[in-house]
N, C-alpha and C positions, 0 to 999 in steps of 0.2 A: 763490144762493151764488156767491160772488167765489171764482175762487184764479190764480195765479202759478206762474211755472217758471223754475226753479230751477236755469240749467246748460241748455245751448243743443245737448244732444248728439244719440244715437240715442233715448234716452226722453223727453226737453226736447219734440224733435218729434214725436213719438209721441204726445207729449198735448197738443199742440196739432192734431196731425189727427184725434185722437178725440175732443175735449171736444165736436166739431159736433153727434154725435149724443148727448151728454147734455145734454137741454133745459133742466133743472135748474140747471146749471151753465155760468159764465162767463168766459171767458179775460180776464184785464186787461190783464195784462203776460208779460216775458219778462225775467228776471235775467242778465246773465253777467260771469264774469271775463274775458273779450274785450272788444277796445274796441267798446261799442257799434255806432259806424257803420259796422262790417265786415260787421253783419248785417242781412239784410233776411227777417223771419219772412214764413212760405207765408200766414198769415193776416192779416200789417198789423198787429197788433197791435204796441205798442211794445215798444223793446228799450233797458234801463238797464243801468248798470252794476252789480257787486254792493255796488260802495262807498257807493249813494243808499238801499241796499233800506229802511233804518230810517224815510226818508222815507213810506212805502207800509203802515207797520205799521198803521193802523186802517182801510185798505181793504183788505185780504187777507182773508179767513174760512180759508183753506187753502193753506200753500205746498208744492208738488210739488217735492220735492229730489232734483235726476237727476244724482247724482255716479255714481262708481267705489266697488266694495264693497271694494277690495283699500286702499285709504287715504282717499279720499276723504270718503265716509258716516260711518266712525268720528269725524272732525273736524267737518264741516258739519251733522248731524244734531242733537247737542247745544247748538252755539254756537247754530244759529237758531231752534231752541225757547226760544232764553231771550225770545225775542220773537213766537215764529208758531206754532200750530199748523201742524203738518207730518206729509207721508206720505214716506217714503223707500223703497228697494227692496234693501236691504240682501240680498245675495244667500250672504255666506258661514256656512254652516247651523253650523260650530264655532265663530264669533265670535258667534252673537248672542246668547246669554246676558251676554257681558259688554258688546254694543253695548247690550241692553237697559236693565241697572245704570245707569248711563252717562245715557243719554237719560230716564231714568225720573226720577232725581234732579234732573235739572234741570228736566223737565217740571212738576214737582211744586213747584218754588220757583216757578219761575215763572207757574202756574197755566196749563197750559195741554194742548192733547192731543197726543201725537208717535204715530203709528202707522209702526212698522220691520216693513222684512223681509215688503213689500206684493207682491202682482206672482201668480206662479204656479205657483212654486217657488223658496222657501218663499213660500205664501200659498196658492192655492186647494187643492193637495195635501197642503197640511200640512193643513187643515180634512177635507179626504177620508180622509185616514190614519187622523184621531182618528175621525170617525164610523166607519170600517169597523172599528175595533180595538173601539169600544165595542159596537160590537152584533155581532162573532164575538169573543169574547175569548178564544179559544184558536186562534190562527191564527197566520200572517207576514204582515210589510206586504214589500210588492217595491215599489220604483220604477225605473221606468226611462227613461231621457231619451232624448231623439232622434229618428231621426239628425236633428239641427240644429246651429243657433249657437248657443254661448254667448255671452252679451255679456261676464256679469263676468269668463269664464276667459278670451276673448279679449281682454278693457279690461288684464288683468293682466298678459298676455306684450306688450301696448304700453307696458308700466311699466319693459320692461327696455332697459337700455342698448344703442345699436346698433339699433332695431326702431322702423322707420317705420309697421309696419301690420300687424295677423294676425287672422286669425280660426279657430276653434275650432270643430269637429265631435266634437259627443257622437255616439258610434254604438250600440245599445242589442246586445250578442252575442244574438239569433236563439235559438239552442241553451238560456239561460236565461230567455229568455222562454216557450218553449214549452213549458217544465219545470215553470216557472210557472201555466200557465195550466191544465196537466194537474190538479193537485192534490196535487202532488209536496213540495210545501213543501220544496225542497232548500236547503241551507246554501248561500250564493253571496257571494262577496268581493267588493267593489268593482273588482277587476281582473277577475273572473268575468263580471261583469254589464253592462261599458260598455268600450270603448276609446276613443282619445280622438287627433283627427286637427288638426295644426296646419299652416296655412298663412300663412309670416311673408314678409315685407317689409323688409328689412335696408339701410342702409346702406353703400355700398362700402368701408368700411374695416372694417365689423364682425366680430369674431369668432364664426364661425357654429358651430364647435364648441364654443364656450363658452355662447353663446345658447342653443343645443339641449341642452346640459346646465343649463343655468340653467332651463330647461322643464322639461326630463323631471323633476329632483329638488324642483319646487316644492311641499311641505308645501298640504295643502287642497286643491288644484287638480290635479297633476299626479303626484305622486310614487308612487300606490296603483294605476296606471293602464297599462296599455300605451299607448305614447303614441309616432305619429310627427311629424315633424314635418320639413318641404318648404318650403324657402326659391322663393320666388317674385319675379318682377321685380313693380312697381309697376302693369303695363301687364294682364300674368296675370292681377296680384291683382282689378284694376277690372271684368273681364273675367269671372272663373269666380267671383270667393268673393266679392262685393258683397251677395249676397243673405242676407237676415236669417229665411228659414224655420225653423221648431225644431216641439217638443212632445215627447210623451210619456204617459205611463199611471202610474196607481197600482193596482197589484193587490191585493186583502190574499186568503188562502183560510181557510176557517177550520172548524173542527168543531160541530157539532153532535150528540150522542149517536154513532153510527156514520155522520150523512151530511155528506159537504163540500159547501163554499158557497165561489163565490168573487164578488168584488164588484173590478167593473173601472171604474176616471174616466178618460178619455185626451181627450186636446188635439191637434190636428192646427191648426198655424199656418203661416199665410203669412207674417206678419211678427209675429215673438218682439215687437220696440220696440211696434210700432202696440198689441199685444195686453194685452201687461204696462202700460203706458200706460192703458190701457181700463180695466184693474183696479185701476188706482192712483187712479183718479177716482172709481170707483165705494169707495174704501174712502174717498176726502175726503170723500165726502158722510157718510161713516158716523162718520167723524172730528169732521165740525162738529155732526152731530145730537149727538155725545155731549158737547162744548161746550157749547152751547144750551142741553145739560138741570144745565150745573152739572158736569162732571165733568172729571177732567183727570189726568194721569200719561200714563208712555207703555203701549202695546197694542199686540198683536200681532193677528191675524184670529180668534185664539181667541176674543178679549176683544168680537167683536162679531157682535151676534146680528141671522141674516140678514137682517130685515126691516130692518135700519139701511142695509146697502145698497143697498137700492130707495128710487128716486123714487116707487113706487105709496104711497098711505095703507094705513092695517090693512086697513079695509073691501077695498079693491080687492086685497090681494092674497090673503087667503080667497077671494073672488069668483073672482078669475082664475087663481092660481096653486096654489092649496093643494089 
């Protein structure tokens, strides 16, 4: 299985340092809207520009598109399905019913498969969610992020004017987790459940009170949140906040006659890009097997049933896994 990436950024590289360990799978190339020769990939492989990709259409099985979820994905997702089966990592959980519509439509004329909204939220905890809700269905789902980076709530405060660099700490409140975990099923607000720590990189002439209000009231990302946010030199930022660690938990608890169950998934990452990357390859492969058999539209993780993401055959994975 051939695929391509798609956008030379934090997940570009990310799956080019994970594709080593999926044997199945082969790096060709590397796409970007930079001029080529500024870039020299950790692996050798080439690097084109986005303006040649049409050249490359019958040698790709899967392209990896590693934009920004805040504009980026909503644009590039649909234009290169009209030509490539694609996984993207669409990460804004109130857009992708209409990123869906969108990608699905064109998937569909143009015969081909688009897998959005890949990665590990949304993607393996969306999948966690549906199984624990289907098997206690009188319960709560709790998620909780962190403490890490976010890439897409950090890619979005470098959207704004004035802002060289930042990065985002989801911090998970302690107090609601344990509440959680008791069997308490307590009511909990999105500000209840996470606080949310900014550390930006501005330009000298930028306005930082306008910035910091341009953050705190951002709709999606920022506005439900307690939210501070710490202007840094460029020198700090390389220094304390360069590191890409994250994860989190899905909890659900749920009833049975008089007794509670609770059912816990958690993730503990060193690096969020390397990791999400990892799982965006392993959903290409699930992606081309459903090509292969004739099928095509766009899907979500729901839409693919887990044996599509193993390299093992049926036989071996009854054998080994089941």
């Amino acid at each position: 299985m051939k695929i391509a990436i798609y956008g030379y950024g934090n997940i570009g590289r990310g799956v080019e340092t994970s594709v080593k360990f999926h044997k199945d799978i082969e790096l060709l190339c590397v796409f970007t809207r930079r001029d080529p020769a500024t870039i020299q990939t950790k692996s050798g492989v080439p690097v084109y520009s986005v303006n040649d990709i049409l050249d490359y259409k019958d040698k790709i099985d899967v392209l990896i598109v590693c934009g920004g979820s805040a504009t980026e994905l909503l644009e590039m997702t649909p234009e290169l399905t009209k030509n490539f089966n694609v996984v993207d990592s669409f990460d804004t959980h109130a857009k992708i019913p209409l990123h869906f519509a969108t990608v699905d439509k064109v998937a569909k004329e143009s015969g081909h498969v688009a897998l959005i909204a890949g990665g590990w939220d949304p993607g393996l905890f969306s999948v966690n969610r549906l199984y624990a809700s289907a098997v206690l269905p009188e319960g709560k789902d709790y998620t909780f992020w962190g403490k890490g980076v976010s890439q897409g709530h950090s890619n979005v405060i470098k959207t704004i004017d004035g802002v060289l660099d930042a990065c985002q700490y989801t911090v998970p409140i302690e107090e609601a987790v344990e509440a959680v975990r008791t069997g308490k099923m307590p009511e909990l607000t999105a500000r209840q459940r996470h606080r949310r720590e900014c550390f930006v990189v501005v330009t000298e002439s930028a306005d930082k009170t306008k910035i910091e209000n341009e953050i705190r009231t951002m709709p999606n990302y920022f506005a439900d949140y307690d939210t501070t946010v710490t202007f840094v030199t460029a020198e700090e930022f390389r220094k304390n906040y360069s590191e890409f660690s994250h994860g989190g938990m899905v909890i659900r608890t749920g009833k049975t006659s008089e007794k509670t169950h609770t059912i816990e998934y958690r993730l503990t990452l060193d690096s969020n890009p390397e990791f999400t990357s990892s799982a965006l390859l392993a959903l290409a492969r699930a992606v081309n097997k459903k090509y292969v058999r004739g099928e095509y539209g766009c899907i979500t993780m729901f839409d693919i049933a887990p044996a599509d993401l193993s390299p093992l055959s049926d036989d071996e994975l009854r054998a080994k896994i089941l």
